[in-house]
C-alpha positions in Angstrom: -7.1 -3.2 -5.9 -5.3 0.2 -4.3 -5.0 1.7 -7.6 -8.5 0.8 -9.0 -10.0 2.6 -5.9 -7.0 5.4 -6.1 -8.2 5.8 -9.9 -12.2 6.5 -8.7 -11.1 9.2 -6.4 -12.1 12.5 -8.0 -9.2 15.1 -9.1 -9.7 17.1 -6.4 -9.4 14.7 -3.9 -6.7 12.1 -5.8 -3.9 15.1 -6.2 -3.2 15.9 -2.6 -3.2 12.7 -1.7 -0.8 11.5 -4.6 1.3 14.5 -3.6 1.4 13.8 0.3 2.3 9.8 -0.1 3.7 9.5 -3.4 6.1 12.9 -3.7 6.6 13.2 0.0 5.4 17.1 0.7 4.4 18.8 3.5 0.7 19.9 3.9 2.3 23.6 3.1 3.7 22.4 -0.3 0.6 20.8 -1.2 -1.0 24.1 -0.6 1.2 26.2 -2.9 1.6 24.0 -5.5 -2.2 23.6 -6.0 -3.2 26.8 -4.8 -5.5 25.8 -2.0 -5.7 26.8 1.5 -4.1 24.4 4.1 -6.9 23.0 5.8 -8.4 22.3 2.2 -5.0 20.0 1.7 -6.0 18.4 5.4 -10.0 18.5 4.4 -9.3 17.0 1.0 -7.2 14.2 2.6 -8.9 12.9 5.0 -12.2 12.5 2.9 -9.6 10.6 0.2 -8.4 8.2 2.7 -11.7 7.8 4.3 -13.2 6.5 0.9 -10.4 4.2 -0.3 -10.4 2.9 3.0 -14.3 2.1 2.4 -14.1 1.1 -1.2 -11.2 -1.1 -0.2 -13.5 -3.0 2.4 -16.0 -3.3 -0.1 -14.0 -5.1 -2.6 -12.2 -7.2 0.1 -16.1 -8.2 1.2 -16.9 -9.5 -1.6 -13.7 -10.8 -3.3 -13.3 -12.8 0.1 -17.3 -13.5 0.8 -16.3 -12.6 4.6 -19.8 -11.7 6.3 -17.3 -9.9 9.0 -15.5 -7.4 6.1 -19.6 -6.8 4.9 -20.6 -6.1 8.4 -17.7 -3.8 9.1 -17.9 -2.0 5.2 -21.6 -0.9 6.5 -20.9 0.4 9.7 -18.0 2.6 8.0 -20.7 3.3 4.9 -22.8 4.7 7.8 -20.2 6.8 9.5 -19.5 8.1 6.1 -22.7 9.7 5.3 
């Protein structure tokens, strides 16, 4: 379920945040190895957390059928836009 939402991330948003959990680098070696201002790294990663967290909550809704998760997924979808 991680990975399928990890996979819909676009590139942009999917390498800084494979390089910052998966490789272990610091915002700064983010930076240089993709050639991006720091506070795009930061930027980049908290919008790529933010929507696997709410594609996550999606799928959990409706795998479990839990009106709660549903209820919740919509206030974050909200928040989101």
């Amino acid at each position: 379920m991680v990975q399928a939402a990890l996979d819909e991330l676009p590139e942009k948003h999917k390498s800084p945040l494979i390089l910052f959990y998966m490789e272990d680098m610091t915002y700064q070696e983010i930076a240089d190895v993709l050639e991006i201002p720091i506070g795009t790294v930061m930027s980049r990663l908290a919008r790529a957390k933010k929507r696997i967290k709410r594609e996550l909550l999606i799928k959990m809704g409706k795998k479990a059928g839990l009106k709660k998760i549903v209820s919740l997924t919509s206030i974050l979808m909200q928040e989101v836009k």
